[in-house]
KENU-312637 format. One record per residue (C-alpha): residue number from 0; residue in one letter; chain; z, x, y. Coordinates in nm, 4 decimals. Layout:
BEGIN
+------+--------+-------+----------+----------+----------+
| gupa | drenlo | kolro |        w |        u |        v |
+------+--------+-------+----------+----------+----------+
|  NUM |      a |     A |        Z |        X |        Y |
...
+------+--------+-------+----------+----------+----------+
//
This chain:
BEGIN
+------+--------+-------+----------+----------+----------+
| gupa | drenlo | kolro |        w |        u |        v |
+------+--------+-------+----------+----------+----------+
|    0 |      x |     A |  -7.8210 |  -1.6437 |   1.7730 |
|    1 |      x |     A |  -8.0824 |  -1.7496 |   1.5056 |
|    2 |      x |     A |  -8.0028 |  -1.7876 |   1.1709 |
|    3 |      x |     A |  -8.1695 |  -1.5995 |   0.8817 |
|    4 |      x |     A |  -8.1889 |  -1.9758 |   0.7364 |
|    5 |      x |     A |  -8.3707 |  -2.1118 |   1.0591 |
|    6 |      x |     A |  -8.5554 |  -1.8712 |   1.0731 |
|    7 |      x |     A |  -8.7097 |  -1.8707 |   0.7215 |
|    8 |      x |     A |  -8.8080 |  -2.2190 |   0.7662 |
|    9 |      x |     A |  -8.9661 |  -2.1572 |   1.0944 |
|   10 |      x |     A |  -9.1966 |  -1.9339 |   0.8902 |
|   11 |      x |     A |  -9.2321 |  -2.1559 |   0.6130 |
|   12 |      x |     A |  -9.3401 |  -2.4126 |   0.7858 |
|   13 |      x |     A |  -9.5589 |  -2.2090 |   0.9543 |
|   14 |      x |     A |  -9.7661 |  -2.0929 |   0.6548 |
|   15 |      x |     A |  -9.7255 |  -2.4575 |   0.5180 |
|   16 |      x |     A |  -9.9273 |  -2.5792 |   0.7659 |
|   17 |      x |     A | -10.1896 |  -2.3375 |   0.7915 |
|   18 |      x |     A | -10.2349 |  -2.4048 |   0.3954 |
|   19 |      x |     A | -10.2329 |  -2.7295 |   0.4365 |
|   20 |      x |     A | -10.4677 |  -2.7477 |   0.6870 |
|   21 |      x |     A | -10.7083 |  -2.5355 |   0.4766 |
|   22 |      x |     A | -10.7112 |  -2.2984 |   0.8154 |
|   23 |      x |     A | -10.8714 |  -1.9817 |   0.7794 |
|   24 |      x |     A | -10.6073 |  -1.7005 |   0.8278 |
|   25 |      x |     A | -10.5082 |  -1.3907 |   0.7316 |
|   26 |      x |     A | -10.1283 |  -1.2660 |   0.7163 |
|   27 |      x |     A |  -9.9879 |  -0.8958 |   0.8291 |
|   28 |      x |     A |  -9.6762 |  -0.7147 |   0.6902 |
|   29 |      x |     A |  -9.5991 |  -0.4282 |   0.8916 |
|   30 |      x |     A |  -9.2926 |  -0.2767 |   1.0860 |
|   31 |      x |     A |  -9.0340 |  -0.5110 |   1.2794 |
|   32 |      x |     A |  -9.1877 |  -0.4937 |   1.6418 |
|   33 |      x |     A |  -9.1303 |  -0.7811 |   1.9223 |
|   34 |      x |     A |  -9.2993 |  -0.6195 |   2.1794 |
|   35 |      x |     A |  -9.6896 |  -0.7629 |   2.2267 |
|   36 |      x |     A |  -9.8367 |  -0.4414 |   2.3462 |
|   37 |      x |     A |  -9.6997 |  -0.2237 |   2.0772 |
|   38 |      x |     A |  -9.7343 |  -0.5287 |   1.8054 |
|   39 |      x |     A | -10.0877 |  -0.5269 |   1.8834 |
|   40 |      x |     A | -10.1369 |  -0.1609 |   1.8489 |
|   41 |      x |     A |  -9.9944 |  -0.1989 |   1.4835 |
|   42 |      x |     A | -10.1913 |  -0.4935 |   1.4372 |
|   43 |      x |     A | -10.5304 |  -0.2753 |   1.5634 |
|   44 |      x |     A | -10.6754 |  -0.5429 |   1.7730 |
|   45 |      x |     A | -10.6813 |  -0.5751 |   2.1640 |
|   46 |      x |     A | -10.4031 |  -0.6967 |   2.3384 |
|   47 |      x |     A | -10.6222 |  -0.9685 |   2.4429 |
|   48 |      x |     A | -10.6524 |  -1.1042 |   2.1319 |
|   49 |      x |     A | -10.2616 |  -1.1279 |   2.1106 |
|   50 |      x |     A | -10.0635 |  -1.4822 |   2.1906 |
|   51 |      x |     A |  -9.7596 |  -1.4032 |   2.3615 |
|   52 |      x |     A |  -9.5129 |  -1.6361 |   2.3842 |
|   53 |      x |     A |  -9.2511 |  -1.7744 |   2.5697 |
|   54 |      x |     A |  -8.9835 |  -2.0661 |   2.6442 |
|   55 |      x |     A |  -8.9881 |  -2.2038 |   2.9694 |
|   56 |      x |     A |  -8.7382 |  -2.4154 |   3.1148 |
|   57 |      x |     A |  -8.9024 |  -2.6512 |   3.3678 |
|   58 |      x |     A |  -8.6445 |  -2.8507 |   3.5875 |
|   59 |      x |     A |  -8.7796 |  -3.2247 |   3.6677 |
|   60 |      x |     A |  -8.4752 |  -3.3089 |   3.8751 |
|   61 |      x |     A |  -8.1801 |  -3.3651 |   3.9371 |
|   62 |      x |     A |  -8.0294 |  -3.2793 |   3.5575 |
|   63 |      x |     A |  -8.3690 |  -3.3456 |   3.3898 |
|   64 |      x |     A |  -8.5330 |  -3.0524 |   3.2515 |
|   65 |      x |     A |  -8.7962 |  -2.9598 |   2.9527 |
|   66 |      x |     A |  -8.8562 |  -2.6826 |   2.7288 |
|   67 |      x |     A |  -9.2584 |  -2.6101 |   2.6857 |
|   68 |      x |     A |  -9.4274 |  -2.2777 |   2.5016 |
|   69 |      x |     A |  -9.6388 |  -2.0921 |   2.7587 |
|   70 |      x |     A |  -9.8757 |  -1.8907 |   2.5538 |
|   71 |      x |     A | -10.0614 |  -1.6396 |   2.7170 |
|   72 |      x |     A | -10.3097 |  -1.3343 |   2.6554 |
|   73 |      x |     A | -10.0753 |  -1.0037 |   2.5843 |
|   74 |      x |     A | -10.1761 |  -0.8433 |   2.8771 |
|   75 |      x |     A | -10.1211 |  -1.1185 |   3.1019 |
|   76 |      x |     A |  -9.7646 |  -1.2511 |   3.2486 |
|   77 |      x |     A |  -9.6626 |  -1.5970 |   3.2460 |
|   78 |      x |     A |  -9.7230 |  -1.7461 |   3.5971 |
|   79 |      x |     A |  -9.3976 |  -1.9437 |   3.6249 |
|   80 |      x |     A |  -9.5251 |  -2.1364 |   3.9202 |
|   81 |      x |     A |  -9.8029 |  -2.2351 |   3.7779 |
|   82 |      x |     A |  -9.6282 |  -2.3648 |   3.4710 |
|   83 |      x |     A |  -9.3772 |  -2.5686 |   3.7143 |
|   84 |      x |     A |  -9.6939 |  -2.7057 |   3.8798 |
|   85 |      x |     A |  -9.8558 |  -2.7985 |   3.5901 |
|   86 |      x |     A |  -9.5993 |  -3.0287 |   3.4232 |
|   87 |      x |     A |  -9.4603 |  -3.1311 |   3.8047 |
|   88 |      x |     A |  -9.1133 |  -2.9830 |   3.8229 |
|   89 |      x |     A |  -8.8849 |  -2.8308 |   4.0896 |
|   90 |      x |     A |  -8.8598 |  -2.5056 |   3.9775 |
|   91 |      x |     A |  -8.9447 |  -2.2821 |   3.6422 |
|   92 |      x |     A |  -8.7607 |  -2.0050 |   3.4112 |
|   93 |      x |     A |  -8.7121 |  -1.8485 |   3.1280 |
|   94 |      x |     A |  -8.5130 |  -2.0076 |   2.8748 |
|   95 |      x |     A |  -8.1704 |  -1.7974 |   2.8159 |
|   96 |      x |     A |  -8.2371 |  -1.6334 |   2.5231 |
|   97 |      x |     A |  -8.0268 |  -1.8623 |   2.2915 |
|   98 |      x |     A |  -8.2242 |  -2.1800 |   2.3713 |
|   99 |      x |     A |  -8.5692 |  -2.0301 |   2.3067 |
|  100 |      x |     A |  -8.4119 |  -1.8965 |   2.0075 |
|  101 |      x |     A |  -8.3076 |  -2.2772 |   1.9086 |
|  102 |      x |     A |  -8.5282 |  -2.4552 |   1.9954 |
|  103 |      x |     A |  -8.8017 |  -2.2330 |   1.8181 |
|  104 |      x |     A |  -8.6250 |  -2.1317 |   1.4969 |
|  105 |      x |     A |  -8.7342 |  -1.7618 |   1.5662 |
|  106 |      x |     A |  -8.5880 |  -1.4478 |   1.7350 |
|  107 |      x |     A |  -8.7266 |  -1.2971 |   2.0820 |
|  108 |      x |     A |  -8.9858 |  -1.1439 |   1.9819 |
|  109 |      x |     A |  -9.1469 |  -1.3349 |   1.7186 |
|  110 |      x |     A |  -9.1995 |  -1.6665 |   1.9087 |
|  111 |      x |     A |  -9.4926 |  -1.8686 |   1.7909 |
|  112 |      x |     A |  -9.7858 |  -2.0300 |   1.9684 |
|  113 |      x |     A |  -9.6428 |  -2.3700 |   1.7594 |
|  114 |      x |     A |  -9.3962 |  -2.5883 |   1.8264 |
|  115 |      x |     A |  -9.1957 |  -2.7960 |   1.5467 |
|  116 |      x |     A |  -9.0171 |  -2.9633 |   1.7981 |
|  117 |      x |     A |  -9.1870 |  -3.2918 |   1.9564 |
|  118 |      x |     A |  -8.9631 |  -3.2320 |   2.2216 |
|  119 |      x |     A |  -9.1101 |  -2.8542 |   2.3297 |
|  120 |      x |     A |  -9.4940 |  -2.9048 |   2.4436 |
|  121 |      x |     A |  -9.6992 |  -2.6115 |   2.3976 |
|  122 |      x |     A |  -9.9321 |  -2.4882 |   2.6871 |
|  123 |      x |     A | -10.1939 |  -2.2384 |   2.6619 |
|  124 |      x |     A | -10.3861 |  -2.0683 |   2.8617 |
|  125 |      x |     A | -10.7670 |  -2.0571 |   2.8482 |
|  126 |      x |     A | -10.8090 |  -1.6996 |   2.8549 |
|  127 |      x |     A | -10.6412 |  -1.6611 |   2.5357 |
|  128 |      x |     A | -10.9255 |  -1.8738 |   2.4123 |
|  129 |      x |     A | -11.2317 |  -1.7246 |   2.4772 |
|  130 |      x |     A | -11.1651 |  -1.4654 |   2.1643 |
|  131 |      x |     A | -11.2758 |  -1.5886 |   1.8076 |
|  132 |      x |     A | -10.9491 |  -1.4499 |   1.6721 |
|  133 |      x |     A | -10.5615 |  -1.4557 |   1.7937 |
|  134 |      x |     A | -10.3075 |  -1.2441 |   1.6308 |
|  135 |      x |     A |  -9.9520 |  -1.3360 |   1.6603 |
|  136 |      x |     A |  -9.6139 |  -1.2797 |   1.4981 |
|  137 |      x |     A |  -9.5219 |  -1.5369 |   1.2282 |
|  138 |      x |     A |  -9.1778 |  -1.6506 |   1.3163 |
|  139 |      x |     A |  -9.0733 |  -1.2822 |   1.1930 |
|  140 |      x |     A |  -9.0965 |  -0.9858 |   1.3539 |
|  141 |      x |     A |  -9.2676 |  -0.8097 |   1.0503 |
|  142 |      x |     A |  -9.4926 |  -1.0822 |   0.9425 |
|  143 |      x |     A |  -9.7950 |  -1.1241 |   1.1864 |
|  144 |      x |     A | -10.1062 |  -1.4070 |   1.1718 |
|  145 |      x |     A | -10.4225 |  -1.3856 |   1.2635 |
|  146 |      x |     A | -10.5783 |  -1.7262 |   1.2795 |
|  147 |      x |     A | -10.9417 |  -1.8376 |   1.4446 |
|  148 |      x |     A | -10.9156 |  -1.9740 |   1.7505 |
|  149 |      x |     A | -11.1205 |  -2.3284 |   1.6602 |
|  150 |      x |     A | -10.8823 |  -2.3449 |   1.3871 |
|  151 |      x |     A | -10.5358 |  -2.2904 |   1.6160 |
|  152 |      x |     A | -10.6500 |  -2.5256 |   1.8585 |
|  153 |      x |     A | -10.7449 |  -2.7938 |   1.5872 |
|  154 |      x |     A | -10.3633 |  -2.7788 |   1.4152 |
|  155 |      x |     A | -10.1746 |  -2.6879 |   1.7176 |
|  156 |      x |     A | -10.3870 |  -2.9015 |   2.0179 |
|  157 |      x |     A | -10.1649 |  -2.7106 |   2.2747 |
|  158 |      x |     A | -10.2270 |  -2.8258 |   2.6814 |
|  159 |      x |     A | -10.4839 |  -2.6164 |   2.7872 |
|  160 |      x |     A | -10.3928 |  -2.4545 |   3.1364 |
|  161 |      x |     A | -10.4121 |  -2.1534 |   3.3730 |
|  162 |      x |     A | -10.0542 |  -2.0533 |   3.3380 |
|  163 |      x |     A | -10.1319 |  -1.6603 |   3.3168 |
|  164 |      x |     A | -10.0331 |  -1.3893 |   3.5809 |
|  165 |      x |     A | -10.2016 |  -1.0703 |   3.6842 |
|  166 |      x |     A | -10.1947 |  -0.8451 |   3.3825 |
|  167 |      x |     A |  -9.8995 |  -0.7125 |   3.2789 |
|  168 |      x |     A |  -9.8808 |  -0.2779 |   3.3276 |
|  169 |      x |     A |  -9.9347 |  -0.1711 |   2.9249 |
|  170 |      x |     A |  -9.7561 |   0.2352 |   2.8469 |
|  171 |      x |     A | -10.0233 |   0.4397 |   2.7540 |
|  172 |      x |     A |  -9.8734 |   0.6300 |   2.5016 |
|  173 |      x |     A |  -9.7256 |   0.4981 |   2.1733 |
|  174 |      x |     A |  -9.4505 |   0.6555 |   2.0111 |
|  175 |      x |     A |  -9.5456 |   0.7948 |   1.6855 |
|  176 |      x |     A |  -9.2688 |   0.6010 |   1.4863 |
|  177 |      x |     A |  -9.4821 |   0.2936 |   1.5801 |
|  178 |      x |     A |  -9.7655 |   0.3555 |   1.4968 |
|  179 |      x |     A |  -9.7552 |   0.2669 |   1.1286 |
|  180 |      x |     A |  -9.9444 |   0.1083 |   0.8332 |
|  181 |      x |     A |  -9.9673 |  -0.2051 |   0.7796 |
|  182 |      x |     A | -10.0703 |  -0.4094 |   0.4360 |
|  183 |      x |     A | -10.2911 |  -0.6937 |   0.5270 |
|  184 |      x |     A | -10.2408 |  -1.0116 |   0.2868 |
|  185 |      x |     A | -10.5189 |  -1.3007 |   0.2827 |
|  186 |      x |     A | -10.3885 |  -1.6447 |   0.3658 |
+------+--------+-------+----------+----------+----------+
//
């Protein structure tokens, strides 16, 4: 499991390099929610606009593997095969739990389109994109970004690649104990 420690650092360095970067952002404190659809409801922006994010394990070979970020629209899925085909593996997973958790500094949930690790490429794809704005959680579950899309691309210059499924089935209804207030902070 994650520690409290990596995990604040994940977030630190997070907001340390949108400052330093001079990136135009803004920063959202609201309930703990991991889940994209019901983050983005709290958030009040389209699920569209939301980065959702996920380790993928990508074998090479025999005993060779990577670790890459797919970053998709929230109402997409990750297209494993299309991940494995872009970066020329065998096969493609998720990461057990406790590796994505590792490797990221951040809990299920709150893993960001940004990688700290040179070793962990991040791949987006261009659907994501075509929005000014994507929202997504900060390394924290109750701390949420929204950051301009020029601007992510310029800090983070993720691989740009189809690596989205067909949408993803969204509930339509929200529990009430969601659907809560949130305090927006400028970055």
């Amino acid at each position: 499991m994650t520690s409290a420690t990596a995990i604040a650092d994940s977030h630190a360095r997070l907001l340390d390099l949108l400052a330093d970067a001079g990136a135009g952002y803004r920063l959202l404190r609201h309930a703990p929610e991991g889940r994209t659809d019901l983050a983005s409801l709290i958030r009040g922006h389209s699920l569209e606009q939301a980065a959702k994010c996920l380790v993928i394990r990508v074998a090479l070979g025999r005993k060779q593997r990577r670790y890459v970020i797919a970053v998709v629209p929230g109402h997409c899925r990750v297209d494993l095969e299309a991940v494995r085909a872009e970066y020329g593996g065998t096969n493609a997973s998720f990461a057990v739990r406790e590796v994505a958790e590792e490797l990221t500094g951040c809990v299920s949930g709150s893993i960001m389109p940004v990688s700290f690790d040179p070793a962990v490429e991040v791949v987006v794809d261009p659907a994501l994109l075509e929005h000014e704005e994507i929202w997504f959680n900060a390394g924290r579950l109750d701390v949420s970004v929204a950051l301009r899309t020029a601007g992510y691309l310029a800090l983070v210059r993720p691989r740009v690649a189809p690596v989205s499924a067909d949408p993803a089935q969204v509930p339509a209804q929200v529990p009430a104990q969601v659907r809560v207030p949130a305090a927006a902070v400028c970055g």
